[in-house]
C-alpha positions in Angstrom: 0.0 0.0 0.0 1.0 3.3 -0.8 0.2 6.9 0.3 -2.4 7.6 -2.6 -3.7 4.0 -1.5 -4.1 4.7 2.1 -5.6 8.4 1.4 -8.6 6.7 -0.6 -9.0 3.7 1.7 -9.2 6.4 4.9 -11.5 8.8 2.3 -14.1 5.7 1.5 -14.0 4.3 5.6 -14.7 7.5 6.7 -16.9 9.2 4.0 -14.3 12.0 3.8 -12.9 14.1 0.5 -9.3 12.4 -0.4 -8.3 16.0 0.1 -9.3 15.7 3.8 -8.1 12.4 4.2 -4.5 13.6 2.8 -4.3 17.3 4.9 -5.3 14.6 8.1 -2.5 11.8 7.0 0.0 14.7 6.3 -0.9 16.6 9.8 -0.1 13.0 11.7 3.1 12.3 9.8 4.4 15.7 10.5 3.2 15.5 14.6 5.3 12.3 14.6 8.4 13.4 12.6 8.7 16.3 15.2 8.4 13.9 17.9 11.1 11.9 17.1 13.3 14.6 15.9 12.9 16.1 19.4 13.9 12.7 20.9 10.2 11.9 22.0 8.9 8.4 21.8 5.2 8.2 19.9 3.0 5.3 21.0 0.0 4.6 19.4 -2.6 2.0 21.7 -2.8 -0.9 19.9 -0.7 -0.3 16.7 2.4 0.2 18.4 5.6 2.4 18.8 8.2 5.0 16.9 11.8 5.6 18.9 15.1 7.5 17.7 17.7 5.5 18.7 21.3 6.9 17.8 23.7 4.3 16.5 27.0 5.1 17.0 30.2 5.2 14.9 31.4 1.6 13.9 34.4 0.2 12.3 33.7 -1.5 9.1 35.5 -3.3 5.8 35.1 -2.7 2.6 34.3 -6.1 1.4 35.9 -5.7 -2.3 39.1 -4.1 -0.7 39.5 -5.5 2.9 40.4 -1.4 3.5 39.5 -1.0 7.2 37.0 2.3 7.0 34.7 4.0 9.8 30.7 4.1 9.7 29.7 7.1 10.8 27.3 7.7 13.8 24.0 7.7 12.9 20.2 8.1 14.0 17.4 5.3 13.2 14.2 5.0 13.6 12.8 2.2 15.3 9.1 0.4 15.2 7.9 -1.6 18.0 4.8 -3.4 16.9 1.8 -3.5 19.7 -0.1 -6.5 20.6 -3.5 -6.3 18.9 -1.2 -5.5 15.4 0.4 -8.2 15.9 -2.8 -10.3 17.2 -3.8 -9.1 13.5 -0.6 -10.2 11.4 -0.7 -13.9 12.8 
């Protein structure tokens, strides 16, 4: 599924314009983004859980050289799935 997909899906479940649907999808993604950009975990009940987690520098090996290189520190974002979404998946 992608974005266009889940706009009309949330338009027809909720008898919406896809224009509404879309300014409402955007307005959650952007409340989230700033949430974990200020460090914040978002938990949504039953669906589940967004984290920054920082990852920090590594030593690494370029496979086609064997040159010994650093990876640079970096931050990821982590999903932690909630029960009744995973009740759902299995």
């Amino acid at each position: 599924m992608n974005r266009g997909e889940l706009i009309a899906a949330i338009a027809k479940k909720e008898h919406i314009t896809a224009v509404k649907a879309g300014k409402a999808l955007s307005a959650i993604l952007e409340h989230i983004s700033q949430r974990l950009e200020n460090g914040e975990r978002v938990t949504l009940s039953g669906f589940g859980a967004f984290r920054a987690v920082s990852r920090p520098a590594q030593k690494g090996r370029n496979p086609h050289t064997g040159e010994d290189l650093l990876i640079p520190a970096r931050t990821l974002v982590r999903f932690r799935p909630g029960k009744a979404l995973l009740a759902k998946v299995r």
